[in-house]
PyMOL Python script that loads the backbone (N, CA, C, O; Angstrom):
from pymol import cmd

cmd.read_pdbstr("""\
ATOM      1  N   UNK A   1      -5.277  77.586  42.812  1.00  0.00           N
ATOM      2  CA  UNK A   1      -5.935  76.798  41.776  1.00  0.00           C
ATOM      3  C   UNK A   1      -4.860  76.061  40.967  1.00  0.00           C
ATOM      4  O   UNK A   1      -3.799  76.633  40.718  1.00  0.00           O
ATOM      5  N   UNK A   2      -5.061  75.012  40.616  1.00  0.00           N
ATOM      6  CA  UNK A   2      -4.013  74.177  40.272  1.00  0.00           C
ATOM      7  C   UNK A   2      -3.694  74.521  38.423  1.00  0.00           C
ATOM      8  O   UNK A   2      -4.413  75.256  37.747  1.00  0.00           O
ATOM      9  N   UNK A   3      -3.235  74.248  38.231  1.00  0.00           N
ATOM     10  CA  UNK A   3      -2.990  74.893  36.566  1.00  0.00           C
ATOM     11  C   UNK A   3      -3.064  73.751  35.818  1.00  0.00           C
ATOM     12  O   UNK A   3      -3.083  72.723  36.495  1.00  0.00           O
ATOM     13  N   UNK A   4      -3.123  73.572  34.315  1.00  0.00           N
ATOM     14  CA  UNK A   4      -4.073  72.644  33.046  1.00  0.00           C
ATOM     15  C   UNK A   4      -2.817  71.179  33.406  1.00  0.00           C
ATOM     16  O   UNK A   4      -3.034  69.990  33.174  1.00  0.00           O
ATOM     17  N   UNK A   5      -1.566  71.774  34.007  1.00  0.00           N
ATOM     18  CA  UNK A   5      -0.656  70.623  33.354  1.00  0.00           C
ATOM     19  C   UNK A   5      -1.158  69.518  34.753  1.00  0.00           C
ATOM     20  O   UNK A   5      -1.529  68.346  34.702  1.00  0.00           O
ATOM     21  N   UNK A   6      -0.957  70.607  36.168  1.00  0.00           N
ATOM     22  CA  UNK A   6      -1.341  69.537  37.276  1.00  0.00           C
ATOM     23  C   UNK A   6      -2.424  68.893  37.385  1.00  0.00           C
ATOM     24  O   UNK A   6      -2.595  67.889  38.077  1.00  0.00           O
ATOM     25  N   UNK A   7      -3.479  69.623  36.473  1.00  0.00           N
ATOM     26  CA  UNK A   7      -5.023  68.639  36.285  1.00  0.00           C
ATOM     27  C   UNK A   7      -4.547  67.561  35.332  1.00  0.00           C
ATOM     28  O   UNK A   7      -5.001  66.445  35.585  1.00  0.00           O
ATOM     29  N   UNK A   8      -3.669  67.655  34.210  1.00  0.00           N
ATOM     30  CA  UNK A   8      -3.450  66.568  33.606  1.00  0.00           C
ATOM     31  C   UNK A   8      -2.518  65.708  33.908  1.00  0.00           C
ATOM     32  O   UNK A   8      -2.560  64.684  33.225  1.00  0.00           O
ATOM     33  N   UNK A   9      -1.169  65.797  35.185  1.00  0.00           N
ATOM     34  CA  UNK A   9      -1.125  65.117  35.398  1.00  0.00           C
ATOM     35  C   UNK A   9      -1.888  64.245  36.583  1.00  0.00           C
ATOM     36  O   UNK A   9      -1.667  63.034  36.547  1.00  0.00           O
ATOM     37  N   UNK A  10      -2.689  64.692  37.542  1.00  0.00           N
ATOM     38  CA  UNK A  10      -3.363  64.167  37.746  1.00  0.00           C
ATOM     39  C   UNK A  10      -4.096  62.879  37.573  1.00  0.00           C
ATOM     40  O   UNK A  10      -4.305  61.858  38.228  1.00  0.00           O
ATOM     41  N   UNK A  11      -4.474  63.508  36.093  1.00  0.00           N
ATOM     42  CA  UNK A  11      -5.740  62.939  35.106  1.00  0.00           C
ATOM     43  C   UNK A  11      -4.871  61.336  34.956  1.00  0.00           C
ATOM     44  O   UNK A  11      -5.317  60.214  35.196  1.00  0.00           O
ATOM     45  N   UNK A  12      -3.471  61.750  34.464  1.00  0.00           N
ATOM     46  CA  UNK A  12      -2.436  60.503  34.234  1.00  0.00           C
ATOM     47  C   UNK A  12      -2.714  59.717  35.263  1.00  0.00           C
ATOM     48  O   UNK A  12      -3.646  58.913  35.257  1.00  0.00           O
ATOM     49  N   UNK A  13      -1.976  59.882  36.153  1.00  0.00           N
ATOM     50  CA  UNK A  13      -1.936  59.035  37.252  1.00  0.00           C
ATOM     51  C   UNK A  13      -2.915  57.990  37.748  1.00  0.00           C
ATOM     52  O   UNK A  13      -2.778  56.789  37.981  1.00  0.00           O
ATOM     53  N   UNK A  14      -4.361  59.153  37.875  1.00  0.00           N
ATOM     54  CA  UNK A  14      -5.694  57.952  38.029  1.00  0.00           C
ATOM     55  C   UNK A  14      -5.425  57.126  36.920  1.00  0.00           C
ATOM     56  O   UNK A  14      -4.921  56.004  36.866  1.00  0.00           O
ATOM     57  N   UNK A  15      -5.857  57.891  36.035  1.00  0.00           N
ATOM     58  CA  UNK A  15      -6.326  56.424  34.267  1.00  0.00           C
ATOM     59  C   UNK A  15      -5.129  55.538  34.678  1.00  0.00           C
ATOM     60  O   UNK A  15      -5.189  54.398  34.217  1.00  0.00           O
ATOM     61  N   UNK A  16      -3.996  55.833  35.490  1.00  0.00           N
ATOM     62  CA  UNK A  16      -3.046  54.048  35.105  1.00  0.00           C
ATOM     63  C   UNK A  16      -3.433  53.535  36.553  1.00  0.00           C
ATOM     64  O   UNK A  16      -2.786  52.516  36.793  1.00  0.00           O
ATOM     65  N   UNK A  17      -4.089  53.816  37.379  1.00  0.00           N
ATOM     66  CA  UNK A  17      -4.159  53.222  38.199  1.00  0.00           C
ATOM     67  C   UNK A  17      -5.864  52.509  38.050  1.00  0.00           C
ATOM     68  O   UNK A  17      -6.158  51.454  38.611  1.00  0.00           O
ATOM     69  N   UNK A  18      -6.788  53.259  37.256  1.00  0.00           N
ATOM     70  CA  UNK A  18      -8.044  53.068  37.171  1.00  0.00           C
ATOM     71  C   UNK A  18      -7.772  51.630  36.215  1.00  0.00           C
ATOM     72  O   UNK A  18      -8.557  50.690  36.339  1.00  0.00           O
ATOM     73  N   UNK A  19      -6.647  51.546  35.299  1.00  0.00           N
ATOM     74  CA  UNK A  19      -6.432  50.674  34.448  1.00  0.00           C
ATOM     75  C   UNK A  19      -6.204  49.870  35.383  1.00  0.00           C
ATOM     76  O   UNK A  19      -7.347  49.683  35.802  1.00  0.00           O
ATOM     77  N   UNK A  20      -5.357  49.096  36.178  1.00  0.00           N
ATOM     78  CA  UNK A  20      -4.494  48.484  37.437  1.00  0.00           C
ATOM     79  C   UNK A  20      -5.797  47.959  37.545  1.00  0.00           C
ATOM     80  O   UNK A  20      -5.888  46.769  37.240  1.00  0.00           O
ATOM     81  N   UNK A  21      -6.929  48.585  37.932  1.00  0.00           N
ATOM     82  CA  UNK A  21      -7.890  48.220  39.071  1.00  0.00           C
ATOM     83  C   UNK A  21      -8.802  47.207  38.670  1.00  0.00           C
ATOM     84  O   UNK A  21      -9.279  46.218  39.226  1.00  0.00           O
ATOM     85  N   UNK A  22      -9.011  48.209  36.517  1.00  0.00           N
ATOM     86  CA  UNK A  22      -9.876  46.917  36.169  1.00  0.00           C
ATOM     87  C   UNK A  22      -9.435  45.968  35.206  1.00  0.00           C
ATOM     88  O   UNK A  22     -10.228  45.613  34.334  1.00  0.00           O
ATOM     89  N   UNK A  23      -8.078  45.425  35.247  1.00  0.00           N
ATOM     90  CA  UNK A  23      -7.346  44.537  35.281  1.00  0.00           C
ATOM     91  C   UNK A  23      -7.890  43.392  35.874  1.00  0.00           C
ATOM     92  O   UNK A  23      -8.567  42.446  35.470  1.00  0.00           O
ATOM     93  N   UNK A  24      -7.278  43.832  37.233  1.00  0.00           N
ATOM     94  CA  UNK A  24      -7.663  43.094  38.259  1.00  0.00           C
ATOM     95  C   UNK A  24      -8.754  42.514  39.021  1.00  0.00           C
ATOM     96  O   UNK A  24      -8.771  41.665  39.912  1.00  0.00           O
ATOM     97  N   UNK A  25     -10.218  43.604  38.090  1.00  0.00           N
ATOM     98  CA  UNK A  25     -11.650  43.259  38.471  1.00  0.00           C
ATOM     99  C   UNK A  25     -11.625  42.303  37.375  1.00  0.00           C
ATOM    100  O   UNK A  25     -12.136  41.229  37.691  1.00  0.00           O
ATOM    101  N   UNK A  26     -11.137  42.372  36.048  1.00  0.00           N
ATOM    102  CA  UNK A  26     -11.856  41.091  35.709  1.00  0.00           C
ATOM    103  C   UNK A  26     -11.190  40.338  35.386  1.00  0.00           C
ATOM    104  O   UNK A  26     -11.616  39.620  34.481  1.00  0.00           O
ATOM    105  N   UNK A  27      -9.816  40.065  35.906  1.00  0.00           N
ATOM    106  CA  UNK A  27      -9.096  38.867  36.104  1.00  0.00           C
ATOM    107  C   UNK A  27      -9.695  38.117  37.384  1.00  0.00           C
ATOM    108  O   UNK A  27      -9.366  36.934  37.482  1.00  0.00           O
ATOM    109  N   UNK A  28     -10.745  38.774  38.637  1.00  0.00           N
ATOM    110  CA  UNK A  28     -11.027  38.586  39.644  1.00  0.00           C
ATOM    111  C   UNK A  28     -12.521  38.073  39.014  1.00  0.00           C
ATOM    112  O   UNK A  28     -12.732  36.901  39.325  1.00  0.00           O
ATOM    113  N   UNK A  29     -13.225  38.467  38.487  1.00  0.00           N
ATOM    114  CA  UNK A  29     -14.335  38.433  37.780  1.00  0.00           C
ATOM    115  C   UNK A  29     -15.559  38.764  38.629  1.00  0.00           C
ATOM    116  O   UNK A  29     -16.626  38.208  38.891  1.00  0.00           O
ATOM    117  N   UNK A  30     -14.795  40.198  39.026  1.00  0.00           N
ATOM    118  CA  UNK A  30     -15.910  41.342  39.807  1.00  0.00           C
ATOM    119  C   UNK A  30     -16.315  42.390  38.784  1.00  0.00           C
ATOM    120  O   UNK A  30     -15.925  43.554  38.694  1.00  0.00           O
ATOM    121  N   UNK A  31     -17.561  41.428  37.705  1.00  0.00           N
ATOM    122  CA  UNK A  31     -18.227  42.313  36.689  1.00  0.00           C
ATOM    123  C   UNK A  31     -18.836  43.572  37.368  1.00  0.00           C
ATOM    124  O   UNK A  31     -19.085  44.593  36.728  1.00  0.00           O
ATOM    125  N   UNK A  32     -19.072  43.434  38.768  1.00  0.00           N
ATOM    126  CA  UNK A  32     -19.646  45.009  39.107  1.00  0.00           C
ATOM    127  C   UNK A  32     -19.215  46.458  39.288  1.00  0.00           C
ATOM    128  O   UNK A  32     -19.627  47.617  39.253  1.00  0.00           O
ATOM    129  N   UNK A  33     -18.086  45.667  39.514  1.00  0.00           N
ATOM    130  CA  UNK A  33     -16.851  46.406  39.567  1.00  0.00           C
ATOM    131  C   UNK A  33     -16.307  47.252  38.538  1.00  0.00           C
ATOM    132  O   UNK A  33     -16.078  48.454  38.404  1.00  0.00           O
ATOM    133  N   UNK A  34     -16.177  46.177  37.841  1.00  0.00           N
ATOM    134  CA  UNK A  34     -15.327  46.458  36.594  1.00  0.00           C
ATOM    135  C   UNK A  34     -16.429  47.853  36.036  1.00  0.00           C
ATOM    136  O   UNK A  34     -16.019  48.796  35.358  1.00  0.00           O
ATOM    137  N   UNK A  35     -17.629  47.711  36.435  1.00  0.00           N
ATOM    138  CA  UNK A  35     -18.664  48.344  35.353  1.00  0.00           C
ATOM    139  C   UNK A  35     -17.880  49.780  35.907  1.00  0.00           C
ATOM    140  O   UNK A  35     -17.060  50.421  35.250  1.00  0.00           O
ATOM    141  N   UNK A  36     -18.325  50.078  37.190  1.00  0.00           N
ATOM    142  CA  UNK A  36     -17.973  51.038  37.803  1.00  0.00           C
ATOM    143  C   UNK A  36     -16.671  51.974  37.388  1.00  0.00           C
ATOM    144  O   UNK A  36     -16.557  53.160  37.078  1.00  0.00           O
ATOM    145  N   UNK A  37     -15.878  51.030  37.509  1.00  0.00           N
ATOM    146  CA  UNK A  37     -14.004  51.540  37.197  1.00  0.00           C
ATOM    147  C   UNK A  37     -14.137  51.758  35.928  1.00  0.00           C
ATOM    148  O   UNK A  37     -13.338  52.524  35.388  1.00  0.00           O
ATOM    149  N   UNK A  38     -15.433  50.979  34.977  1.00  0.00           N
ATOM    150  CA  UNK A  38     -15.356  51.523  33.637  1.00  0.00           C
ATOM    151  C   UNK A  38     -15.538  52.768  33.419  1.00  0.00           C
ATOM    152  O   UNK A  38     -14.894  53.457  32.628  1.00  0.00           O
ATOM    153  N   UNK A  39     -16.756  53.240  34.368  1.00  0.00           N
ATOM    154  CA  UNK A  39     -17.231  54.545  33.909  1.00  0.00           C
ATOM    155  C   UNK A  39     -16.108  55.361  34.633  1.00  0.00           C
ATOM    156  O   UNK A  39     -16.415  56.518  34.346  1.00  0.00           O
ATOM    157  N   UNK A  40     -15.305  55.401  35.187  1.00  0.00           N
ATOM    158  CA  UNK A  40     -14.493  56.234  35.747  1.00  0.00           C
ATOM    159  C   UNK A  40     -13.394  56.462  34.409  1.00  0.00           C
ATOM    160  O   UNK A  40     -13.150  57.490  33.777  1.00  0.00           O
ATOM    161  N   UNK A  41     -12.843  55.059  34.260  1.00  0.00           N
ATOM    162  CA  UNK A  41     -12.296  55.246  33.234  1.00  0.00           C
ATOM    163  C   UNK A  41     -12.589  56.038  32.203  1.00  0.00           C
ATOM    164  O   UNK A  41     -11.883  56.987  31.863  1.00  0.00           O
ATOM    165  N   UNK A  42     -13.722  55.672  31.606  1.00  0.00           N
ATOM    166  CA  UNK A  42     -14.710  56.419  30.387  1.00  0.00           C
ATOM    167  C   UNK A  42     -14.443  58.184  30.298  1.00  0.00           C
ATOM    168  O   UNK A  42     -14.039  58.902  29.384  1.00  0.00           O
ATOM    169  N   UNK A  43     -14.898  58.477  31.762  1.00  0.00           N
ATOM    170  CA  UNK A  43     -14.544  59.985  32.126  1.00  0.00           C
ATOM    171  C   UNK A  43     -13.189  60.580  32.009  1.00  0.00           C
ATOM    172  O   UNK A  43     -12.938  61.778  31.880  1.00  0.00           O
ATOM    173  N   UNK A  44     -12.297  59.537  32.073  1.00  0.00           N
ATOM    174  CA  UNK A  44     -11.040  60.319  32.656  1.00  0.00           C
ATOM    175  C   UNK A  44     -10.221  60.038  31.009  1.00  0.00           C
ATOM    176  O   UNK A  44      -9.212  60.588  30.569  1.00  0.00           O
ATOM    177  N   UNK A  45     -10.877  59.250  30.530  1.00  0.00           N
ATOM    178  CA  UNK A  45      -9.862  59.253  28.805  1.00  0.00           C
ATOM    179  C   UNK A  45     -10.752  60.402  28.074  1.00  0.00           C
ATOM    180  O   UNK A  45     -10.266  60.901  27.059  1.00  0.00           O
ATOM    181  N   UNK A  46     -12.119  60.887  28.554  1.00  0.00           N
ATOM    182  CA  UNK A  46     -12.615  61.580  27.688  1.00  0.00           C
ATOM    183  C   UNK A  46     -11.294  63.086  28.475  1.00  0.00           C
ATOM    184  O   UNK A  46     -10.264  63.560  27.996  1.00  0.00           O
ATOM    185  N   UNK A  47     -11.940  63.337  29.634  1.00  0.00           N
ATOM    186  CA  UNK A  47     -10.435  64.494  30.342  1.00  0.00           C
ATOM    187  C   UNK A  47      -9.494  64.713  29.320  1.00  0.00           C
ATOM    188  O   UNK A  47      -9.398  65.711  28.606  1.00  0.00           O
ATOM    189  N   UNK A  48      -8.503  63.241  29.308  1.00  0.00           N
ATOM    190  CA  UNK A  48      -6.967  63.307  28.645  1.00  0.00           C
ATOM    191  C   UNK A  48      -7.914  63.546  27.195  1.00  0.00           C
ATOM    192  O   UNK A  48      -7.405  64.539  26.674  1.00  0.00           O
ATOM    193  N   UNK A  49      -8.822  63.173  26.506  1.00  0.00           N
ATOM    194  CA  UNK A  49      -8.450  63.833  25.047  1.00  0.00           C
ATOM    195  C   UNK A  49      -8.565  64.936  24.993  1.00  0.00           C
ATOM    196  O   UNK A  49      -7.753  65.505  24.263  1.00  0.00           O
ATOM    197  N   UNK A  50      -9.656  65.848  25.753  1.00  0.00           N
ATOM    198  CA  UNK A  50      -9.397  66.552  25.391  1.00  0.00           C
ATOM    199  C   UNK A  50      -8.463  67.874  25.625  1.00  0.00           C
ATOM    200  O   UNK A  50      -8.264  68.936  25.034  1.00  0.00           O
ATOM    201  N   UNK A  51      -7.842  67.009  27.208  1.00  0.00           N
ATOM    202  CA  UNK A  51      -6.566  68.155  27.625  1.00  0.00           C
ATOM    203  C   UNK A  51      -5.097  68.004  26.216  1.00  0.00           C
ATOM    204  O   UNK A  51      -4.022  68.603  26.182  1.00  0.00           O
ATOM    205  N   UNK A  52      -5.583  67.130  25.385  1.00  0.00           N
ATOM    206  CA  UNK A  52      -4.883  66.935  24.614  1.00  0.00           C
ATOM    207  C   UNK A  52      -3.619  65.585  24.679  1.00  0.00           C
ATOM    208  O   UNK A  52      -2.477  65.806  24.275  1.00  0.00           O
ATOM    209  N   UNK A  53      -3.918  64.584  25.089  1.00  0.00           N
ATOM    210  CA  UNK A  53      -3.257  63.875  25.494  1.00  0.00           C
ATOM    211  C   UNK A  53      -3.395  62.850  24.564  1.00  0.00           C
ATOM    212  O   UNK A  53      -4.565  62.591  24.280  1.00  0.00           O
ATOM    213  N   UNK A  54      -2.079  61.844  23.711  1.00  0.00           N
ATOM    214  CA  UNK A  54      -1.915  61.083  23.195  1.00  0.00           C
ATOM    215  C   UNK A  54      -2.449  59.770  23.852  1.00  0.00           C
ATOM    216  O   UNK A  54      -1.468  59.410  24.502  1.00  0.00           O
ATOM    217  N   UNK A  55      -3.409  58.862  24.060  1.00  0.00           N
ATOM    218  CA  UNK A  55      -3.862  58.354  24.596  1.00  0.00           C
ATOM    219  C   UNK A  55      -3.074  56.323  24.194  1.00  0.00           C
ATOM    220  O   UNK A  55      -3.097  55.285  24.855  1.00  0.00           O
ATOM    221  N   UNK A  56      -2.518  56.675  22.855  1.00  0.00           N
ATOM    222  CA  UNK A  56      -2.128  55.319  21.961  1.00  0.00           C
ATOM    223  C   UNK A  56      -1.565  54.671  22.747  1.00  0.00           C
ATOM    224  O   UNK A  56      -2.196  53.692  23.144  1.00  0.00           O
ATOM    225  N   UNK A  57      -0.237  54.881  23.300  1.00  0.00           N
ATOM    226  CA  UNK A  57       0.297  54.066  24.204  1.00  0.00           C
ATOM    227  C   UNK A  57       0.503  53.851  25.100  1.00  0.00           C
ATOM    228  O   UNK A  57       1.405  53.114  25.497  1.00  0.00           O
ATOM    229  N   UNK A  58      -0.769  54.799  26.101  1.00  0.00           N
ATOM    230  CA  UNK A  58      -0.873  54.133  27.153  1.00  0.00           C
ATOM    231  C   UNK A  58      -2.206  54.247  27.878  1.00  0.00           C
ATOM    232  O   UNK A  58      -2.425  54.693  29.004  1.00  0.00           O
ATOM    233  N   UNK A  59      -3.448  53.504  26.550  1.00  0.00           N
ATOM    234  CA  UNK A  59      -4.026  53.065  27.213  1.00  0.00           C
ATOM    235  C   UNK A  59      -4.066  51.669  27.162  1.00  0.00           C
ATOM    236  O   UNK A  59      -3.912  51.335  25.987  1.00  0.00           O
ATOM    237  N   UNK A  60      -4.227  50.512  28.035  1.00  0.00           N
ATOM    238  CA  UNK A  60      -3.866  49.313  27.830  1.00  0.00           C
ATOM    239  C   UNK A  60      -5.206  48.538  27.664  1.00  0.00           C
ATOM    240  O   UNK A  60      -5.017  47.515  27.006  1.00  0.00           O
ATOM    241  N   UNK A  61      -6.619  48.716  28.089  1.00  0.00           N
ATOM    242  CA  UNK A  61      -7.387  48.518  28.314  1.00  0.00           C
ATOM    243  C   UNK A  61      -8.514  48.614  26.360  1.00  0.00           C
ATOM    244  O   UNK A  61      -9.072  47.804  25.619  1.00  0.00           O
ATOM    245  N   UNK A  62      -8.308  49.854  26.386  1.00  0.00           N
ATOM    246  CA  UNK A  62      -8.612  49.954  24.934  1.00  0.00           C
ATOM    247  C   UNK A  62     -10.194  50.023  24.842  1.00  0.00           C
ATOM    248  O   UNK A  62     -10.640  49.322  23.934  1.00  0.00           O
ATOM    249  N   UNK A  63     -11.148  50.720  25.588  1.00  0.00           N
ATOM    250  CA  UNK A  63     -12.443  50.291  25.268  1.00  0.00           C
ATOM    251  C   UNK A  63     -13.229  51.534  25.654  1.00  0.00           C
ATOM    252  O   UNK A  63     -14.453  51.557  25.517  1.00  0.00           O
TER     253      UNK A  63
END
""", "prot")
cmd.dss("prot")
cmd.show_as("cartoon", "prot")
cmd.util.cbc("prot")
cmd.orient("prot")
C-alpha cells in the first residue's frame, strides 16, 4: 500500500499535468474538454488541500 507522501506525490504530478492539458484545451478551444480536465482538476486540488498541500504557487490555472 503506498503511503500519504506517494499518494501526494502522485496527486502533484497529475494536477501539473491536468494543468498542461487544460491550457492547451482552451488555447485549442476544446470547451468539452476543458469541462472534463476541469472536473479532474477540481478533484485533485480538493486531494492536495486536504493532504495538506500549499496550493499558492503552483496552481496556475486558479479556478
Amino acid at each position: 500500500m503506498p503511503s500519504g507522501i506517494e499518494v501526494t506525490k502522485t496527486a502533484l504530478d497529475d494536477f501539473k499535468k491536468i494543468q498542461m492539458y487544460m491550457r492547451l484545451a482552451k488555447k485549442e478551444n476544446a470547451t468539452e474538454t476543458y469541462a472534463e480536465l476541469k472536473k479532474e482538476y477540481q478533484t485533485l486540488k480538493a486531494l492536495l488541500n486536504v493532504s495538506g498541500v500549499n496550493l499558492t504557487e503552483i496552481d496556475e490555472i486558479k479556478e
